[in-house]
DRENLUMKE-841918 format. One record per residue (C-alpha): residue number from 0; residue in one letter; y negated, z negated, x. Coordinates in nm, 3 decimals. Layout:
BEGIN
DRENFI     i   aa        py        pz        px
DRENFI   NUM    a         Y         Z         X
...
# end
This chain:
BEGIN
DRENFI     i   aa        py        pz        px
DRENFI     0    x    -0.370     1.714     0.754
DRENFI     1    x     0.014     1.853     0.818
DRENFI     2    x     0.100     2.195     0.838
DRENFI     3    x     0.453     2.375     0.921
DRENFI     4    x     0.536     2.658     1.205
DRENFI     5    x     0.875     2.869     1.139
DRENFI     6    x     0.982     2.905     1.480
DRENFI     7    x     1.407     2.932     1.415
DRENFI     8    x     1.377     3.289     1.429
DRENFI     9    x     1.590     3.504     1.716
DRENFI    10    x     1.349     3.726     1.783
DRENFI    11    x     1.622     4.019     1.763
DRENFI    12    x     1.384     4.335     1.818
DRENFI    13    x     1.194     4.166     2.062
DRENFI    14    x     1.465     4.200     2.336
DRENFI    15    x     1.504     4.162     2.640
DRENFI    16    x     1.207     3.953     2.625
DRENFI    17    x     1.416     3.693     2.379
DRENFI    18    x     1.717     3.724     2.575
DRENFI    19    x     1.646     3.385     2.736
DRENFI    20    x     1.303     3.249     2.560
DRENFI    21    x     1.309     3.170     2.203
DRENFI    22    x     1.068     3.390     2.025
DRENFI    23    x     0.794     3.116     1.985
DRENFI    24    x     0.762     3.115     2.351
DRENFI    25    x     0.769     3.468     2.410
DRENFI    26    x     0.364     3.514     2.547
DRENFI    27    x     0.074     3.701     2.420
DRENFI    28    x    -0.186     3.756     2.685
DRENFI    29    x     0.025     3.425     2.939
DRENFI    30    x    -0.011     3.216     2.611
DRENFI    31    x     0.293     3.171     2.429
DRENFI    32    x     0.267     3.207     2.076
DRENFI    33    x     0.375     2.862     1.951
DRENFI    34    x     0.092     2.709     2.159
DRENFI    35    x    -0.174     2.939     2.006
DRENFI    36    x    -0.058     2.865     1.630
DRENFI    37    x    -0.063     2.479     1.751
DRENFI    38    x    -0.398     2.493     1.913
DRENFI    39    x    -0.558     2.711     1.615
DRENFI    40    x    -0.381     2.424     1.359
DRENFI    41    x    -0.532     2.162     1.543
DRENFI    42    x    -0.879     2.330     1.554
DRENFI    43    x    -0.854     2.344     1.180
DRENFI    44    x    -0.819     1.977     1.136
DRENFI    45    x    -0.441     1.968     1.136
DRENFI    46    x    -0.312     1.672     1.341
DRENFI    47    x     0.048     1.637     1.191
DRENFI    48    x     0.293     1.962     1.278
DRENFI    49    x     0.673     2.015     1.196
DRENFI    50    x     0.835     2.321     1.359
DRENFI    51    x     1.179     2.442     1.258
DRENFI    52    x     1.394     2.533     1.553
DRENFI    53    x     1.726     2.728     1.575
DRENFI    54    x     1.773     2.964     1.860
DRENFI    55    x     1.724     2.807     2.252
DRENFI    56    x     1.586     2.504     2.029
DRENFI    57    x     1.600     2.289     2.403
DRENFI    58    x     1.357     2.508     2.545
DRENFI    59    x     1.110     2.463     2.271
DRENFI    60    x     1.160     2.060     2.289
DRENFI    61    x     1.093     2.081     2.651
DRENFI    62    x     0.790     2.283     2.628
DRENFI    63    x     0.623     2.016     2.372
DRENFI    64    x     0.671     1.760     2.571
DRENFI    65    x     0.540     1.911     2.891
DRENFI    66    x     0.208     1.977     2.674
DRENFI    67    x     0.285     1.612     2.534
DRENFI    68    x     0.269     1.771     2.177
DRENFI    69    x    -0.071     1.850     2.229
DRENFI    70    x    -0.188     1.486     2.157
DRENFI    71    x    -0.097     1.469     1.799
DRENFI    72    x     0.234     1.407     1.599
DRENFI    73    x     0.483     1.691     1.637
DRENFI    74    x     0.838     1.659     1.443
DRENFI    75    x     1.137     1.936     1.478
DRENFI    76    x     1.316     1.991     1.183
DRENFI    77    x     1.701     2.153     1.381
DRENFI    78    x     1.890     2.432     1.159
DRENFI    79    x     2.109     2.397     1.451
DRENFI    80    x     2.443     2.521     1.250
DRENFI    81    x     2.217     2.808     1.057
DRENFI    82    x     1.961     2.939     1.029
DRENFI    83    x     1.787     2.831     0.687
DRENFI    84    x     1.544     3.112     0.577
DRENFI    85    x     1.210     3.051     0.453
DRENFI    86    x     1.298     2.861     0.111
DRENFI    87    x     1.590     2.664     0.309
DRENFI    88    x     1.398     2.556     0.615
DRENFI    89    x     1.090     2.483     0.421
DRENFI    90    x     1.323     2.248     0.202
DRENFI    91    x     1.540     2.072     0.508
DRENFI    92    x     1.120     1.962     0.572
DRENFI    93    x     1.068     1.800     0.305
DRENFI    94    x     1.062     1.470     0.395
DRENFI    95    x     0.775     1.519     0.619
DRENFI    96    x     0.507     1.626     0.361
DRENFI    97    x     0.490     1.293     0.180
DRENFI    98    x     0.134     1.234     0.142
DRENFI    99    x     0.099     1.460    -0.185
DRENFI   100    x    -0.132     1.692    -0.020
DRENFI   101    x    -0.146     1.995     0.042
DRENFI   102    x    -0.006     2.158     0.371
DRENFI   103    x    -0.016     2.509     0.598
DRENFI   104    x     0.298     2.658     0.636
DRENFI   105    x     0.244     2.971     0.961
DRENFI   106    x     0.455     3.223     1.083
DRENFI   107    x     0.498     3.172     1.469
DRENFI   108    x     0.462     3.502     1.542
DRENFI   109    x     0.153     3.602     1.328
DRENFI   110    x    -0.165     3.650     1.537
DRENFI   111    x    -0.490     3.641     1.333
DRENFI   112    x    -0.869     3.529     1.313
DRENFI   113    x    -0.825     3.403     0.972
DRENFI   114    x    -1.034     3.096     0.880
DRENFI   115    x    -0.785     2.844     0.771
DRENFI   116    x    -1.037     2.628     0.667
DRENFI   117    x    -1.194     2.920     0.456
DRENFI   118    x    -0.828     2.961     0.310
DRENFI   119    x    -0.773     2.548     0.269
DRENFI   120    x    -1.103     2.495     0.075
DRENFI   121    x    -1.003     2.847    -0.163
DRENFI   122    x    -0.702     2.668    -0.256
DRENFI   123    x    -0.815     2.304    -0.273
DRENFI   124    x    -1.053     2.394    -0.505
DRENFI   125    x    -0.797     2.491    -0.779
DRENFI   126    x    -0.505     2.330    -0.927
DRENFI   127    x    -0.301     2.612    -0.730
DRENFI   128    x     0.091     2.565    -0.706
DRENFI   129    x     0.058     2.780    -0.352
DRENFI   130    x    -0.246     3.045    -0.194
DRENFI   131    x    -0.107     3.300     0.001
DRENFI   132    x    -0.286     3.504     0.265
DRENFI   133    x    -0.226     3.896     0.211
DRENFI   134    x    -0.361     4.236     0.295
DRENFI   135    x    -0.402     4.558     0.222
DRENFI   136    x    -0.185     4.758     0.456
DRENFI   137    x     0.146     4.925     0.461
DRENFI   138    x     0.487     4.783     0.434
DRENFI   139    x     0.824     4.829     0.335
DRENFI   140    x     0.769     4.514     0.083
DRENFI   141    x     0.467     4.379    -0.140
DRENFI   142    x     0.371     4.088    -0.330
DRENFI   143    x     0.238     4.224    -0.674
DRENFI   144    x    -0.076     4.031    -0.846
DRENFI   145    x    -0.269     4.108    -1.136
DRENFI   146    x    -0.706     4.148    -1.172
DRENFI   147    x    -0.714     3.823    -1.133
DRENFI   148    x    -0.518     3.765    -0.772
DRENFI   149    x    -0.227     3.551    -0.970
DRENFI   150    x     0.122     3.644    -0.812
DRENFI   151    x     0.318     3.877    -1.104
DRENFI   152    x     0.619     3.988    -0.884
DRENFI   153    x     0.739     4.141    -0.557
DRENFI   154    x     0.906     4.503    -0.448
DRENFI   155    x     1.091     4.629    -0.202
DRENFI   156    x     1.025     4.988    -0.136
DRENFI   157    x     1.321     5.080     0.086
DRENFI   158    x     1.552     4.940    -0.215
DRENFI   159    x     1.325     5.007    -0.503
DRENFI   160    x     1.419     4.630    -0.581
DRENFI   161    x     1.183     4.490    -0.800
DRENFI   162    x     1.142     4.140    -0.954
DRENFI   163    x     0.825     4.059    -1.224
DRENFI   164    x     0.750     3.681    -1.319
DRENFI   165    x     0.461     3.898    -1.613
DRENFI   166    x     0.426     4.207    -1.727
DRENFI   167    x     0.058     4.364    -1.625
DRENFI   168    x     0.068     4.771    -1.617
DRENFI   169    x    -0.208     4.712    -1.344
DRENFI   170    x    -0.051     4.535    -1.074
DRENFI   171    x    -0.236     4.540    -0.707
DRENFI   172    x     0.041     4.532    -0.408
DRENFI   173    x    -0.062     4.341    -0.118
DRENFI   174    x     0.139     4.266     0.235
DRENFI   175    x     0.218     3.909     0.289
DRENFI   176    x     0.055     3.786     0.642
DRENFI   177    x     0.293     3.480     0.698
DRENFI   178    x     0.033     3.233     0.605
DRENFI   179    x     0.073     2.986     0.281
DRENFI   180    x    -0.133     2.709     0.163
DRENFI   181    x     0.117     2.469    -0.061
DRENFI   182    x     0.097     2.209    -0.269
DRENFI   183    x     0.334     1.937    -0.211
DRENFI   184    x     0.449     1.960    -0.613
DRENFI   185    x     0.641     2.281    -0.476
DRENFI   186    x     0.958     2.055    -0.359
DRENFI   187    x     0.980     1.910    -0.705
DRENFI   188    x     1.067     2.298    -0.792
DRENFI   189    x     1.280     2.424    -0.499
DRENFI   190    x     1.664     2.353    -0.675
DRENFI   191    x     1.832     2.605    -0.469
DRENFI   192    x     2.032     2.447    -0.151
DRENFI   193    x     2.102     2.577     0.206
DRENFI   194    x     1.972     2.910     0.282
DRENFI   195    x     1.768     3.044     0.096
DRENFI   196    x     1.405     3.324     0.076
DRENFI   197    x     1.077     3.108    -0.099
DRENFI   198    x     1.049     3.490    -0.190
DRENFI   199    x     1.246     3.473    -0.518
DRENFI   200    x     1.149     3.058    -0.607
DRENFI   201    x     0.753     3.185    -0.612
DRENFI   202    x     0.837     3.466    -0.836
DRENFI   203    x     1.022     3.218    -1.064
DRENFI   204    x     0.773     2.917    -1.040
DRENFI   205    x     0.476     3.180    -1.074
DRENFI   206    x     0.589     3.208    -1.471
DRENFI   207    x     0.430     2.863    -1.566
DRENFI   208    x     0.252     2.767    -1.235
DRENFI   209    x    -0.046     2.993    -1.023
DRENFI   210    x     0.050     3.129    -0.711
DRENFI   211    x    -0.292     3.320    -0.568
DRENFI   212    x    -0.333     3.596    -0.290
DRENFI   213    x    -0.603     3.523    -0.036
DRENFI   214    x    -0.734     3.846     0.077
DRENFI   215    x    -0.798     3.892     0.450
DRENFI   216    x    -0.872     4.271     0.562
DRENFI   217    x    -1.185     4.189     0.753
DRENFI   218    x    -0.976     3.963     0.953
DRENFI   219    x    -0.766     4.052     1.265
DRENFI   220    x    -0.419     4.008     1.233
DRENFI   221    x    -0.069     4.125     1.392
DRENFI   222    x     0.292     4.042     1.332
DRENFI   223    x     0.425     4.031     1.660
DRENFI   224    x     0.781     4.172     1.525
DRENFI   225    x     0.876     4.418     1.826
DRENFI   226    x     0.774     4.470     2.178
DRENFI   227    x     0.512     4.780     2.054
DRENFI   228    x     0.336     4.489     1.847
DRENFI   229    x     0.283     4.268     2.084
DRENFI   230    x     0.153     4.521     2.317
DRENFI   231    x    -0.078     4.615     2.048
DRENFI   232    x    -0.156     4.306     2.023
DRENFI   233    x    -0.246     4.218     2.354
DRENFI   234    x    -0.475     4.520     2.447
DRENFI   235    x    -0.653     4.450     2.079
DRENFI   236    x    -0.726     4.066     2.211
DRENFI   237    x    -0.838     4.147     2.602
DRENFI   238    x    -1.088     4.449     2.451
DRENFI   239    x    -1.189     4.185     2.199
# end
């Protein structure tokens, strides 16, 4: 099974600690986070990995082969001249998902018990274009899906920017978690080139295709975004 990690990110608000580790490093509890995304990848069956890289990309190189990639097959996809967003650098990989199947594609920096395997089977079981995990909680932006969990549209509340693939006067917002299940049909889709959000390209596929949320509130879960989330995070994990 392969799965993707977006690790280009700067990890801007979680200075100083970023100011020489690339956020994928930075460590929750003396584990960095890259190695706990790997490790729970690998313990759902995953044995083929491709992590985007942008920002003190060396150090991450050097830290997979001091764990000798873990003992499976780790490629880096480089957005060495910039940084490629999530539509972009999901692109740029391409090439590695060419076994038709579907993949995981994880957040670095998103902490959770969530079964993958729970998630995997959910979405294999369905002709689904893409499954992503979600939750009730607050945010500045939402995914929007009808009764029947099929993606509709997306908002930003700051903006009031809205964008609806169907109409539905009943439409459920729920927080995206940084976890997708994808079908490898998705790069016969993705027209746009360099760097791009997958934001607007599932709103626009999710008009003839079904994009579903996986609901996780019983699950743990942070976003370690700033230095007050990882803190968070790292008292929730030693009580727990």
């Amino acid at each position: 099974m392969k799965a993707m990690i977006f690790a280009a990110g700067k990890g801007t608000r979680l200075k100083p600690l970023t100011d020489n580790t690339p956020k994928a490093l930075v460590k929750v509890n003396g584990t960095p986070m890259l190695e706990i995304i790997i490790k729970k990848l690998i313990k759902t069956g995953v044995n083929e990995i491709i992590i985007n890289v942008h920002y003190l990309a060396n150090q991450i190189i050097e830290f997979l082969k001091s764990k000798n990639n873990f003992g499976i097959r780790i490629e880096i996809s480089y957005e060495q001249e910039q940084l490629l967003d999530t539509g972009g650098g999901l692109k740029k990989a391409a090439w590695f998902f060419d076994n038709n199947e579907a993949f995981i594609l994880h957040n670095v920096d998103v902490i959770s018990n969530i079964d993958l395997t729970e998630i995997l089977e959910y979405h294999k079981n369905s002709n689904f274009l893409a499954t992503l995990a979600v939750r009730k909680r607050e945010s500045s932006r939402y995914f929007l899906f009808n009764k029947t969990n099929e993606l509709c549209g997306w908002q930003n509340i700051k903006t009031s920017e809205k964008i609806l693939s169907k109409t539905d006067e009943n439409l459920n917002q729920f927080a995206f978690s940084g976890i997708h299940i994808i079908d490898s049909r998705i790069f016969s889709f993705l027209k746009n080139e360099g760097a791009f959000s997958i934001v607007p390209s599932y709103i626009e596929l999710s008009k003839n295709n079904k994009i579903i949320a996986y609901q996780h509130d019983k699950d743990f879960w942070f976003d370690i975004g700033d230095k007050k989330k990882l803190e968070i995070a790292e008292k929730f994990l030693k009580e727990n």
